[in-house]
mmCIF file of the N, C-alpha and C atoms, coordinates in Angstrom:
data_MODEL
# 
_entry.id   MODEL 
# 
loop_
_atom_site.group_PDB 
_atom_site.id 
_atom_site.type_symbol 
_atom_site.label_atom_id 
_atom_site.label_alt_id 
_atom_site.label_comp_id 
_atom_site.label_asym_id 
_atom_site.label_entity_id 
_atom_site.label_seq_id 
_atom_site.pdbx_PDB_ins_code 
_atom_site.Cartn_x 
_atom_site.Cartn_y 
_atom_site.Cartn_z 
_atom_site.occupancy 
_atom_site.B_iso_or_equiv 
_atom_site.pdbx_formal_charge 
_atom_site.auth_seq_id 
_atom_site.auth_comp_id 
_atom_site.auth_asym_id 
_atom_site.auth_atom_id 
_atom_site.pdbx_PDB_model_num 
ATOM 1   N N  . UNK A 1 1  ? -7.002  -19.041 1.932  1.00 0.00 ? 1  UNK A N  1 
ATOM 2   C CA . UNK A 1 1  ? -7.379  -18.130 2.979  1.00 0.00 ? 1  UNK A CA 1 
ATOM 3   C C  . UNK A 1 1  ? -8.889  -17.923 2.945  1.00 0.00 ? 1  UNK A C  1 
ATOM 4   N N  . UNK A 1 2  ? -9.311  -18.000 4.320  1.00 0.00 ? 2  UNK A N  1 
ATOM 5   C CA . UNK A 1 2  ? -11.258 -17.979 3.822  1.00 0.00 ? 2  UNK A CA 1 
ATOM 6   C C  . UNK A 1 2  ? -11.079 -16.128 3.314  1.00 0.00 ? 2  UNK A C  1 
ATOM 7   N N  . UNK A 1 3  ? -12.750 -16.282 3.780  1.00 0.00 ? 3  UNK A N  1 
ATOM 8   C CA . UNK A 1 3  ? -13.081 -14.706 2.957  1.00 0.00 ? 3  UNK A CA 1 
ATOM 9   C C  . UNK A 1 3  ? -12.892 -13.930 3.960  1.00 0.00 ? 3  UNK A C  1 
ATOM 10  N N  . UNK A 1 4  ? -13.180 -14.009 5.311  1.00 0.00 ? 4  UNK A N  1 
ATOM 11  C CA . UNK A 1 4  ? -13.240 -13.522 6.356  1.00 0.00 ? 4  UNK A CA 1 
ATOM 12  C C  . UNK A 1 4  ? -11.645 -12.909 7.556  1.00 0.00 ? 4  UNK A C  1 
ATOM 13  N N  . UNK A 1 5  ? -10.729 -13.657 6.369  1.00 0.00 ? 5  UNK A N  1 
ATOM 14  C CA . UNK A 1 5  ? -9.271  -13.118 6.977  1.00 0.00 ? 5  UNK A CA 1 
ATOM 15  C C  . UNK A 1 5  ? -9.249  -11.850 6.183  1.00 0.00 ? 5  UNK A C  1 
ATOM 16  N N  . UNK A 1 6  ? -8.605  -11.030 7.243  1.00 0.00 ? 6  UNK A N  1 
ATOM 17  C CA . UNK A 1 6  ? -7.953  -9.364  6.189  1.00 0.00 ? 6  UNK A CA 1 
ATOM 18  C C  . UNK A 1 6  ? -6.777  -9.817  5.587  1.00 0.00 ? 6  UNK A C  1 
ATOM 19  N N  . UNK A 1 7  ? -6.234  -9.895  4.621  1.00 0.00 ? 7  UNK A N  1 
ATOM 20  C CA . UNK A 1 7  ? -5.236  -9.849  3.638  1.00 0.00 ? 7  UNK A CA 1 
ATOM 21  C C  . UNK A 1 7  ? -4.559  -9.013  3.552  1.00 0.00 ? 7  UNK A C  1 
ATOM 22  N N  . UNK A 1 8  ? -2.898  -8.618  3.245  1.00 0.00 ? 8  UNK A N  1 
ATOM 23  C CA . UNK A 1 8  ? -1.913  -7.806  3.119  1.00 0.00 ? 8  UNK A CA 1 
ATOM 24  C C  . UNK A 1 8  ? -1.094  -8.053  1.440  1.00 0.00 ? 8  UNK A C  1 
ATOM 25  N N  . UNK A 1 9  ? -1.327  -7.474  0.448  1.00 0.00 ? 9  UNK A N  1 
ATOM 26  C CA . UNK A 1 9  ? -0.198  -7.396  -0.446 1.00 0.00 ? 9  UNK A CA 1 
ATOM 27  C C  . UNK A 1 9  ? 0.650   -6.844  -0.149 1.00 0.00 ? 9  UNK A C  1 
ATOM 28  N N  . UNK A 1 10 ? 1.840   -7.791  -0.690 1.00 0.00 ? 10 UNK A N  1 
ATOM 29  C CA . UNK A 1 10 ? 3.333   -7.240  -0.555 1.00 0.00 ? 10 UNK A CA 1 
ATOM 30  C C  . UNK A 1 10 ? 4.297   -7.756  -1.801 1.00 0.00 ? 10 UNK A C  1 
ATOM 31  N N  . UNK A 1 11 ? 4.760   -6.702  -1.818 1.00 0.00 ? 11 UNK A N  1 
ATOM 32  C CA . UNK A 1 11 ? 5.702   -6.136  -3.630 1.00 0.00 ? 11 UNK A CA 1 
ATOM 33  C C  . UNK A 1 11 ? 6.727   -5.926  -3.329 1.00 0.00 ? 11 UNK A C  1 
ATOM 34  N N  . UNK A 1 12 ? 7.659   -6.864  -3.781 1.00 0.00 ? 12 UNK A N  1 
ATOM 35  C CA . UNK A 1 12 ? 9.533   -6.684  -3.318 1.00 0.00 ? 12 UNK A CA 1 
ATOM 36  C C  . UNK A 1 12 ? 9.784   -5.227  -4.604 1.00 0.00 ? 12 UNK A C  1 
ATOM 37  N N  . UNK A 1 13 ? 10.218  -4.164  -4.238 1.00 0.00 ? 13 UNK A N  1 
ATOM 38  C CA . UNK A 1 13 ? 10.339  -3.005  -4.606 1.00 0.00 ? 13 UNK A CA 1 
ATOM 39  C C  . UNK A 1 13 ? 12.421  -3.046  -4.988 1.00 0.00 ? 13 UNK A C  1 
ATOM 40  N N  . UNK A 1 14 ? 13.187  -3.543  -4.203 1.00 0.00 ? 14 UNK A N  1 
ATOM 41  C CA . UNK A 1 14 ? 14.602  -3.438  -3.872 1.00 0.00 ? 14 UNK A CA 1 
ATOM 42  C C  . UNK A 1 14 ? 14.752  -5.107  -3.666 1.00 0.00 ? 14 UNK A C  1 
ATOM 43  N N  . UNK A 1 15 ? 16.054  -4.694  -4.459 1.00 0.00 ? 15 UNK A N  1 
ATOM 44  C CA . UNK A 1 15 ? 17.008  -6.000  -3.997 1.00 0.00 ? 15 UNK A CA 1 
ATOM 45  C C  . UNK A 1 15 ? 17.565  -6.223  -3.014 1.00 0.00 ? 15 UNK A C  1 
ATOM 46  N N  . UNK A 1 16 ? 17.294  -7.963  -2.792 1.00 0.00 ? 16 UNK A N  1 
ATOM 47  C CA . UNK A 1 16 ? 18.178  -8.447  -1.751 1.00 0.00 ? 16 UNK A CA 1 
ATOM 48  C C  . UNK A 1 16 ? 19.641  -8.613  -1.913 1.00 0.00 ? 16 UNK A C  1 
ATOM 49  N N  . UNK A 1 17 ? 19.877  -8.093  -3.152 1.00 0.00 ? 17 UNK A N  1 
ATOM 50  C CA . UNK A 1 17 ? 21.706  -8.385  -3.457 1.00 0.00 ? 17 UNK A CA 1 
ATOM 51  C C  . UNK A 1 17 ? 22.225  -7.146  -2.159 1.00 0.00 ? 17 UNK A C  1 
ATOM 52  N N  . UNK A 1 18 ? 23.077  -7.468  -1.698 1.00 0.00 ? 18 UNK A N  1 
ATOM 53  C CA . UNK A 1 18 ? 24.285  -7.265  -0.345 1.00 0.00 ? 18 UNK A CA 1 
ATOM 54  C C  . UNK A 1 18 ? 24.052  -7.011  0.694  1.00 0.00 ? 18 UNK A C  1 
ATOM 55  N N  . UNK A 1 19 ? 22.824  -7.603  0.804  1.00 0.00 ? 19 UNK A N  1 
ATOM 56  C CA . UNK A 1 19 ? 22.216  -7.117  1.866  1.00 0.00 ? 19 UNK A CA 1 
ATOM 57  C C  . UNK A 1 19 ? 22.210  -8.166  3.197  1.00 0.00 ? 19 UNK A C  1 
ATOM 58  N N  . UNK A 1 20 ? 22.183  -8.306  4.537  1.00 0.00 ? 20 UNK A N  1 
ATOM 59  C CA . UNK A 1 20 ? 22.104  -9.285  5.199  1.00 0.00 ? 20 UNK A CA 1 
ATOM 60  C C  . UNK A 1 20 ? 21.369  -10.446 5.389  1.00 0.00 ? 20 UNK A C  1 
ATOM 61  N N  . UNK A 1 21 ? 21.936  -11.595 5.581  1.00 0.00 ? 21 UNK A N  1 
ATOM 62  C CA . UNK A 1 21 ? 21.482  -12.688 5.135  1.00 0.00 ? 21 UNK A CA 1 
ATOM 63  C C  . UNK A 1 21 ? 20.052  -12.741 6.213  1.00 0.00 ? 21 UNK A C  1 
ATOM 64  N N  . UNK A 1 22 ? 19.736  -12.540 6.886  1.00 0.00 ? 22 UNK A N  1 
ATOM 65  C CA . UNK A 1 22 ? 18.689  -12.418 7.822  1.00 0.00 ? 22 UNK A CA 1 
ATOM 66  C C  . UNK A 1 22 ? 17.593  -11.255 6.952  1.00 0.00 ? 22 UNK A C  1 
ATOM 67  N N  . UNK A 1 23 ? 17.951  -11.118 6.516  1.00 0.00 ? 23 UNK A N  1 
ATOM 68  C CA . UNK A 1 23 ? 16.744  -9.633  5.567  1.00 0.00 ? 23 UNK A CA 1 
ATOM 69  C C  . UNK A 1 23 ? 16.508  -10.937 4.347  1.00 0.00 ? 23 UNK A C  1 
ATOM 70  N N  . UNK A 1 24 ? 17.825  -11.227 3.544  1.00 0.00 ? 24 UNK A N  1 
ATOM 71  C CA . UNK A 1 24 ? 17.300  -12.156 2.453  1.00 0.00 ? 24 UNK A CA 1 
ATOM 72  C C  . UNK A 1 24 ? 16.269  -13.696 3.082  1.00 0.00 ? 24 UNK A C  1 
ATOM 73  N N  . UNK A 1 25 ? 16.699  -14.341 3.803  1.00 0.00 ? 25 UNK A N  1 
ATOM 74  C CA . UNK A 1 25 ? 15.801  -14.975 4.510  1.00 0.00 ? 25 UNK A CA 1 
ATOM 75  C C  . UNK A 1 25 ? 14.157  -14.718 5.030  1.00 0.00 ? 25 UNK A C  1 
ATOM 76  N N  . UNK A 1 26 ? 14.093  -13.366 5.522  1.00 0.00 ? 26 UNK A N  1 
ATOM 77  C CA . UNK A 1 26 ? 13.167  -12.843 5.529  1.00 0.00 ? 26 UNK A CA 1 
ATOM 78  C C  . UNK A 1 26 ? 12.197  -12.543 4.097  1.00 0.00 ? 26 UNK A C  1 
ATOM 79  N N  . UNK A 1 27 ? 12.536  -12.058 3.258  1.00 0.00 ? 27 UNK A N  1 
ATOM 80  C CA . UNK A 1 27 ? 11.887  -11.719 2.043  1.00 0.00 ? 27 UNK A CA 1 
ATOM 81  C C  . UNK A 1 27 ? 11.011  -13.324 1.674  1.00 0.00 ? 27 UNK A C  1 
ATOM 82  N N  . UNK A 1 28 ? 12.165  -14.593 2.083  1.00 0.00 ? 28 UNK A N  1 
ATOM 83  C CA . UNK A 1 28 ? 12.068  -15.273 1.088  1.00 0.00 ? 28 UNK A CA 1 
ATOM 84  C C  . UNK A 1 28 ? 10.827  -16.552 2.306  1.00 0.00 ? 28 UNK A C  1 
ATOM 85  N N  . UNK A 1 29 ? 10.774  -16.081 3.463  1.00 0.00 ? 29 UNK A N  1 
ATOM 86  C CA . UNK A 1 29 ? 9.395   -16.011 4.388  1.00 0.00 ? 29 UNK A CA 1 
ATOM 87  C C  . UNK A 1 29 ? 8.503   -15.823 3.985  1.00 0.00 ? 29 UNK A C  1 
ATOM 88  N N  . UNK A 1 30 ? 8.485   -14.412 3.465  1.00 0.00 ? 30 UNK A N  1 
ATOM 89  C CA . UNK A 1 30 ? 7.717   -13.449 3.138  1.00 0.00 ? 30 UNK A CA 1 
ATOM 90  C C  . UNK A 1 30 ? 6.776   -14.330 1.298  1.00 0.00 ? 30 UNK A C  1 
ATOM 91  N N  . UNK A 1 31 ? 7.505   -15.251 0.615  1.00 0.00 ? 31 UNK A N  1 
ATOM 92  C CA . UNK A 1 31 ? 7.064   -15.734 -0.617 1.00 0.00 ? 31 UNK A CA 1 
ATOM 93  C C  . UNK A 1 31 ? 7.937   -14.714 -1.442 1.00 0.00 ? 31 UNK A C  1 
ATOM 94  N N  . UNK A 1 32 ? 9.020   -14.187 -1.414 1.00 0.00 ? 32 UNK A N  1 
ATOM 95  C CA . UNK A 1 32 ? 9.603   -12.869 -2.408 1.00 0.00 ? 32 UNK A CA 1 
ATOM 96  C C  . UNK A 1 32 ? 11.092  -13.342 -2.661 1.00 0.00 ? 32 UNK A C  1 
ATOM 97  N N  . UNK A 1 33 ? 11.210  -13.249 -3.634 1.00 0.00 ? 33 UNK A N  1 
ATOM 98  C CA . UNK A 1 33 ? 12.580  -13.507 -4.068 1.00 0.00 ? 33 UNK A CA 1 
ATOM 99  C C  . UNK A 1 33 ? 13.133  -13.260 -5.343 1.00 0.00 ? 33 UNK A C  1 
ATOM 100 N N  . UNK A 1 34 ? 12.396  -12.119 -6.061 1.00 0.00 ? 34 UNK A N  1 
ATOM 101 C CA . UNK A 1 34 ? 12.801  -11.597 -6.925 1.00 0.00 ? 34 UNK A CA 1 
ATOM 102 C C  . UNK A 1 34 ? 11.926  -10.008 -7.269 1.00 0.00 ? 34 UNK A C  1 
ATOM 103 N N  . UNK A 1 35 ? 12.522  -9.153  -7.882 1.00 0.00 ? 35 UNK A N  1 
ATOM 104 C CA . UNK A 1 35 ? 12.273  -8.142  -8.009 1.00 0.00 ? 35 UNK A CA 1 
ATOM 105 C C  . UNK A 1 35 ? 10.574  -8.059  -8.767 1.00 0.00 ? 35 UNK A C  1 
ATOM 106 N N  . UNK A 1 36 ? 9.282   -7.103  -8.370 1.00 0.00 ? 36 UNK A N  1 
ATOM 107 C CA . UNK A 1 36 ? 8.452   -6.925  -8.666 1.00 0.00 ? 36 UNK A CA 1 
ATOM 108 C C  . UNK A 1 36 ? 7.455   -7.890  -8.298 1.00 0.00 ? 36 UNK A C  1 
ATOM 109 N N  . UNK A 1 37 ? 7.994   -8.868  -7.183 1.00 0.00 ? 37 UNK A N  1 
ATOM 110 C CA . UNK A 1 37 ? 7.041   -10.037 -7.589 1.00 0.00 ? 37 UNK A CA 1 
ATOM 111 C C  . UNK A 1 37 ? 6.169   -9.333  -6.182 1.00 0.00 ? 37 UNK A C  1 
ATOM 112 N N  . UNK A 1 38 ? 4.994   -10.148 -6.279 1.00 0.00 ? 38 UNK A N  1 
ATOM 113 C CA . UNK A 1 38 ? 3.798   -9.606  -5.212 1.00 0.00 ? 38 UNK A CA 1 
ATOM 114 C C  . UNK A 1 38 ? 3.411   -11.334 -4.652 1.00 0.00 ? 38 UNK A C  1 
ATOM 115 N N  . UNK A 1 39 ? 3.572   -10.773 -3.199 1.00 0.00 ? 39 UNK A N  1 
ATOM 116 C CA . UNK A 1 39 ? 2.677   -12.221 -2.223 1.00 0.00 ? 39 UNK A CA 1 
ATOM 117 C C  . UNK A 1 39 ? 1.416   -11.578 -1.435 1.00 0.00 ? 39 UNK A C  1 
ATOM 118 N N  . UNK A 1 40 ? 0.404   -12.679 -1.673 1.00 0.00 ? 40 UNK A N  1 
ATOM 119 C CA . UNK A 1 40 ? -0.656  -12.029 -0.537 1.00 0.00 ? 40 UNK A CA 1 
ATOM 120 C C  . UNK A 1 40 ? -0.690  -13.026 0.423  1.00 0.00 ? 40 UNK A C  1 
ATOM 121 N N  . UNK A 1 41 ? -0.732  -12.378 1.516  1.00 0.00 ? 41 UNK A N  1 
ATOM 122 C CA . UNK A 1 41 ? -0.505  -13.466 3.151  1.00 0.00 ? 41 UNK A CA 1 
ATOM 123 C C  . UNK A 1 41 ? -1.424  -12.512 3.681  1.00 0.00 ? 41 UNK A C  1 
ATOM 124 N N  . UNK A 1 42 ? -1.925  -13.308 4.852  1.00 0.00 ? 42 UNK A N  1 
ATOM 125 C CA . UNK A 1 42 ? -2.981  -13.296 6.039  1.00 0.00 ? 42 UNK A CA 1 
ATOM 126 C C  . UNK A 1 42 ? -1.783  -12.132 6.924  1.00 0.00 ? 42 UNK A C  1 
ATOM 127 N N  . UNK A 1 43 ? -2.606  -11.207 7.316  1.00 0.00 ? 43 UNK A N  1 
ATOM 128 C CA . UNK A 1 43 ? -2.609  -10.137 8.397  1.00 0.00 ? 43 UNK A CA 1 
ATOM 129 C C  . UNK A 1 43 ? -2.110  -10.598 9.269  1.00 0.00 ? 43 UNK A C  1 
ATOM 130 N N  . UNK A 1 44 ? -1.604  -11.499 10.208 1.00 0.00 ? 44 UNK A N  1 
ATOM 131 C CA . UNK A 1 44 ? -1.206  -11.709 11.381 1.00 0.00 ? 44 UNK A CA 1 
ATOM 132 C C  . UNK A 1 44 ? 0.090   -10.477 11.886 1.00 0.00 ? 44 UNK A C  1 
ATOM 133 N N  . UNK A 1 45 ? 0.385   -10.536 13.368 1.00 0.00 ? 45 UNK A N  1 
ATOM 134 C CA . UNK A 1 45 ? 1.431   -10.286 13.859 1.00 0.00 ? 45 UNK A CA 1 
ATOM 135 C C  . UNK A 1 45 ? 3.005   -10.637 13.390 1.00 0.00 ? 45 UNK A C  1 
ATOM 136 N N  . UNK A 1 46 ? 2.930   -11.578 12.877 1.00 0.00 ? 46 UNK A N  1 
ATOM 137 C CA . UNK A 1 46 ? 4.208   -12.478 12.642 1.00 0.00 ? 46 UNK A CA 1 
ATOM 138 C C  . UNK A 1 46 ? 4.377   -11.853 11.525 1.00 0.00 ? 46 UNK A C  1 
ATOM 139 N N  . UNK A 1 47 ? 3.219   -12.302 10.292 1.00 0.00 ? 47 UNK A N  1 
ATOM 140 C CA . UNK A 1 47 ? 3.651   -11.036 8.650  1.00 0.00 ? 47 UNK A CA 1 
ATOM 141 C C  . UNK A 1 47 ? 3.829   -9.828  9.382  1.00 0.00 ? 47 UNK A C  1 
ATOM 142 N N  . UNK A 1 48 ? 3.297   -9.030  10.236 1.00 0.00 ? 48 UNK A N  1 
ATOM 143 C CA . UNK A 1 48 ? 3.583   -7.741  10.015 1.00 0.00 ? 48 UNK A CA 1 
ATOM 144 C C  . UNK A 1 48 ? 5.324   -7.691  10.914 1.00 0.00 ? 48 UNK A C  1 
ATOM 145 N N  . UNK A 1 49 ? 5.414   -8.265  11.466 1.00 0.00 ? 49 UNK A N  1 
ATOM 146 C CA . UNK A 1 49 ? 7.166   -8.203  11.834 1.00 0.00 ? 49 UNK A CA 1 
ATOM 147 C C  . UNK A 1 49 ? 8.090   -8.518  10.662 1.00 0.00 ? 49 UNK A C  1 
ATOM 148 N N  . UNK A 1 50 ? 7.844   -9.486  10.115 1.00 0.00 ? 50 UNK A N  1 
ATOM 149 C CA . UNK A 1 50 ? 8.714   -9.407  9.060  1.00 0.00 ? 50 UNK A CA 1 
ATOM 150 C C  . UNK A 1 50 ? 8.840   -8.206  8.125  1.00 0.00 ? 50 UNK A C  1 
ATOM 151 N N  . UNK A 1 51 ? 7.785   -7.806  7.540  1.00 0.00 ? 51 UNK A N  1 
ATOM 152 C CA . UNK A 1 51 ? 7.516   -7.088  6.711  1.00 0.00 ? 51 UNK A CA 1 
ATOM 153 C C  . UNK A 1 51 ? 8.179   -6.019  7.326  1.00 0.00 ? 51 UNK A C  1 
ATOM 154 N N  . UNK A 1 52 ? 8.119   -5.576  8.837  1.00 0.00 ? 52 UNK A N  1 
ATOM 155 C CA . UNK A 1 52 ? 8.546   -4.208  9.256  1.00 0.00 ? 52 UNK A CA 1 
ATOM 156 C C  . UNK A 1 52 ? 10.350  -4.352  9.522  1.00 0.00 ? 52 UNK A C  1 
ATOM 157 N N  . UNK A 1 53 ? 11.051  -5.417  9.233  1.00 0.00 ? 53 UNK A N  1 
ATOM 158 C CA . UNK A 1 53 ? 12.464  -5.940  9.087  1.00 0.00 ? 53 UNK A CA 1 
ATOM 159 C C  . UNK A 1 53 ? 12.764  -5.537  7.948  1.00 0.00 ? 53 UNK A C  1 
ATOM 160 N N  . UNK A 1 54 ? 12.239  -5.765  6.851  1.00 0.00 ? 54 UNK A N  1 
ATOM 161 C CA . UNK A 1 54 ? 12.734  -5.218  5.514  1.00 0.00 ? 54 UNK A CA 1 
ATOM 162 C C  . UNK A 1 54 ? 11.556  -4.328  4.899  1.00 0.00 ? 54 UNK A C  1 
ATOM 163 N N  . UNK A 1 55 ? 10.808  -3.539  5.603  1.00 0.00 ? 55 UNK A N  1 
ATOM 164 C CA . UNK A 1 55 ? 10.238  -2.210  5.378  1.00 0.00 ? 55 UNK A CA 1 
ATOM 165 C C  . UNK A 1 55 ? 10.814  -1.252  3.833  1.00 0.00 ? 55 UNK A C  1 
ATOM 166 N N  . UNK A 1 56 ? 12.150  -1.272  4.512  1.00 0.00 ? 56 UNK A N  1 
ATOM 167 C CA . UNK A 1 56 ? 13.269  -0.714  3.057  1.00 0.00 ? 56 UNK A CA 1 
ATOM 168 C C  . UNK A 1 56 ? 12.640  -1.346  1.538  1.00 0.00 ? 56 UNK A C  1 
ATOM 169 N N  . UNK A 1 57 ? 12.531  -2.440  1.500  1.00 0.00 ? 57 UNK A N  1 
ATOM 170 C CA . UNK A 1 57 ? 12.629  -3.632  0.302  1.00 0.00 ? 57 UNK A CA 1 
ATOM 171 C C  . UNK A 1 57 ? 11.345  -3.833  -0.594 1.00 0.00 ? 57 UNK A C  1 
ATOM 172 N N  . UNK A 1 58 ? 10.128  -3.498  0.472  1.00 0.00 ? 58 UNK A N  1 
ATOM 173 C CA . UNK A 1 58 ? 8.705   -3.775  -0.154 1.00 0.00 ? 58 UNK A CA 1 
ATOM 174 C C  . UNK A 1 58 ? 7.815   -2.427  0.106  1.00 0.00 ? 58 UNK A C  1 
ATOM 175 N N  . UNK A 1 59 ? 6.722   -3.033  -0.716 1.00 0.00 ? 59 UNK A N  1 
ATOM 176 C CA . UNK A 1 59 ? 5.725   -1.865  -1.060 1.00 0.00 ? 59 UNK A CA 1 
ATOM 177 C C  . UNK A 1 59 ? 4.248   -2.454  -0.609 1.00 0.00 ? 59 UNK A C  1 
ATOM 178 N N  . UNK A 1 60 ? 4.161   -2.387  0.965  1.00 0.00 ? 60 UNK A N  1 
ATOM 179 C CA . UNK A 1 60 ? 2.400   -3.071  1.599  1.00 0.00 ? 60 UNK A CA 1 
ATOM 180 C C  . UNK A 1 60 ? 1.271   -2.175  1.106  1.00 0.00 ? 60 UNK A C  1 
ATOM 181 N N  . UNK A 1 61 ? 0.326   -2.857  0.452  1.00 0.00 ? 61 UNK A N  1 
ATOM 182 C CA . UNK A 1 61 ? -1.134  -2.672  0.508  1.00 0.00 ? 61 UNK A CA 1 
ATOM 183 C C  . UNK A 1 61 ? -1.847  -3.457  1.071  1.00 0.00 ? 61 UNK A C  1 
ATOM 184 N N  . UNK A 1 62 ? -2.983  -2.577  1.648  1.00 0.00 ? 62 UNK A N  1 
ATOM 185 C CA . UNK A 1 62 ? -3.696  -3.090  2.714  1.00 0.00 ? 62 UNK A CA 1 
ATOM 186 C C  . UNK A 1 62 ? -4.986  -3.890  1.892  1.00 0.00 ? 62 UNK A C  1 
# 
């Protein structure tokens, strides 16, 4: 990512165990697929929809 993109951390907080397969799919979009782990992705529209699908699950810093 250059220097000049804004960046979003994101921290899977909750499990994807029983949860709908469209949320686990999502997380795993997202680079997350296990508990505590942290992805940093580019700011776009598209991260922030996902992220706001399983809102419940993670912990965003800006």
């Amino acid at each position: 990512m250059s220097a000049n993109k804004k960046t979003i951390k994101v921290t899977q907080i909750r499990s994807a165990v029983n949860r709908p397969a469209d949320q686990e799919a999502t997380l795993k979009g997202l680079g997350l697929n296990k508990m505590h782990k942290v992805s940093v992705l580019e700011d776009t529209p598209s991260v922030r929809g996902m992220i706001k699908k399983v809102a419940h699950l993670v912990k965003v810093e800006e």
